[in-house]
DRENFI-707640 format. One record per residue: y negated, z negated, x negated of N, C-alpha, C in turn; residue in three letters. Coordinates in steps of 0.05 Angstrom, whole numbers, plus 5000, padded with zeros to 4 digits. Last residue first. Layout:
<recs>
YZXYZXYZXALA;...
</recs>
This chain:
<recs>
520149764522520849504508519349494484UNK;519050114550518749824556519549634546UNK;518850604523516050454534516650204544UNK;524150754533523650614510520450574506UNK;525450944585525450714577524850554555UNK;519751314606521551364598523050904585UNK;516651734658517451494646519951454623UNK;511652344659515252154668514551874653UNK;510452934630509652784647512452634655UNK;509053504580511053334596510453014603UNK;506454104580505253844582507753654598UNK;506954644534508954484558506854224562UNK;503254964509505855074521506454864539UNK;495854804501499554934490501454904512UNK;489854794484491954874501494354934484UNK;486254154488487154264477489654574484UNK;485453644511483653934520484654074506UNK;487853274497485453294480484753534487UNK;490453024550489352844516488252914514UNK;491153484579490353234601489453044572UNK;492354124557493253834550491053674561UNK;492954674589490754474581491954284577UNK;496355184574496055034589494254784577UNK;497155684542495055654555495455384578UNK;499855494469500655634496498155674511UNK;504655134431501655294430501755444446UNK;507054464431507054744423503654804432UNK;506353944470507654044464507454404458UNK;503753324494503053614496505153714477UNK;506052794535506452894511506253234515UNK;504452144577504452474568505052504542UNK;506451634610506051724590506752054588UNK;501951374658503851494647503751684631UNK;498650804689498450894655502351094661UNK;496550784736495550694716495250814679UNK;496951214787498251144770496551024742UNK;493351104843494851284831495751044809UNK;489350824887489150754868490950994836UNK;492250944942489751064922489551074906UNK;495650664937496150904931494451004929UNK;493350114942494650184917495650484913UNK;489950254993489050084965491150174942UNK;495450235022493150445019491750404993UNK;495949665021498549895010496550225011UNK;492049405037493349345012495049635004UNK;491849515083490549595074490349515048UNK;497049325111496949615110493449665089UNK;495748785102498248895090497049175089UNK;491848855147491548665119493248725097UNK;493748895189491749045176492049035151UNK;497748515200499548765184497048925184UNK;495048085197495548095185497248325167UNK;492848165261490848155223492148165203UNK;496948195289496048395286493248435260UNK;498047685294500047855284498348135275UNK;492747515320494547405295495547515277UNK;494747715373491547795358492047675321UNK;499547455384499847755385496847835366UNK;498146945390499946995373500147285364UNK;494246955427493346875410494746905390UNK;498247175474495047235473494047245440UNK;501746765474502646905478499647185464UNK;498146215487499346305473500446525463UNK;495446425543493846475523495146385495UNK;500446375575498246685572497446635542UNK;501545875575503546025562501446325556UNK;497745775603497445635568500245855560UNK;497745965655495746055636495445895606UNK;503145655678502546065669499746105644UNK;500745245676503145205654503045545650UNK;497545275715497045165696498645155665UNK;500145395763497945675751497645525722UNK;504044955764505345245757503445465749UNK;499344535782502144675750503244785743UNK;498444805826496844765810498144775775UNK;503944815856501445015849500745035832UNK;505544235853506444415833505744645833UNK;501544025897500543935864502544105850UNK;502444325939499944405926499944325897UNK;
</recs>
């Protein structure tokens, strides 16, 4: 009877470890995942444009229309 009793006893701490580690795990990849949403929402801070010529496309600067609107990164913005 007495290793019954420690055998239901030792099942239900391992349970509720097991229990408590998994509810855990699971705040924290909310938590992550709602960071990473958050930032793609969020879009692009700062990239750099350049309008170009005379045309019908709307320059995103000054409303203005011309020919090419070019959009990217480039390396000599970082330094």
């Amino acid at each position: 009877m007495k290793k019954k009793v420690l055998l239901a006893g030792m099942s239900l701490l391992v349970m509720t470890i097991v229990c408590y580690g998994s509810f855990h795990d699971e705040k924290i990849e909310s938590a992550l995942l709602m960071e990473n949403i958050e930032a793609l929402a969020g879009g692009e801070s700062h990239v750099p444009m350049h309008c170009v010529g005379s045309g019908t496309v709307d320059c995103p600067i000054n409303h203005e229309k011309v020919k090419i609107v070019a959009t990217g990164y480039s390396l000599e913005d970082l330094y």
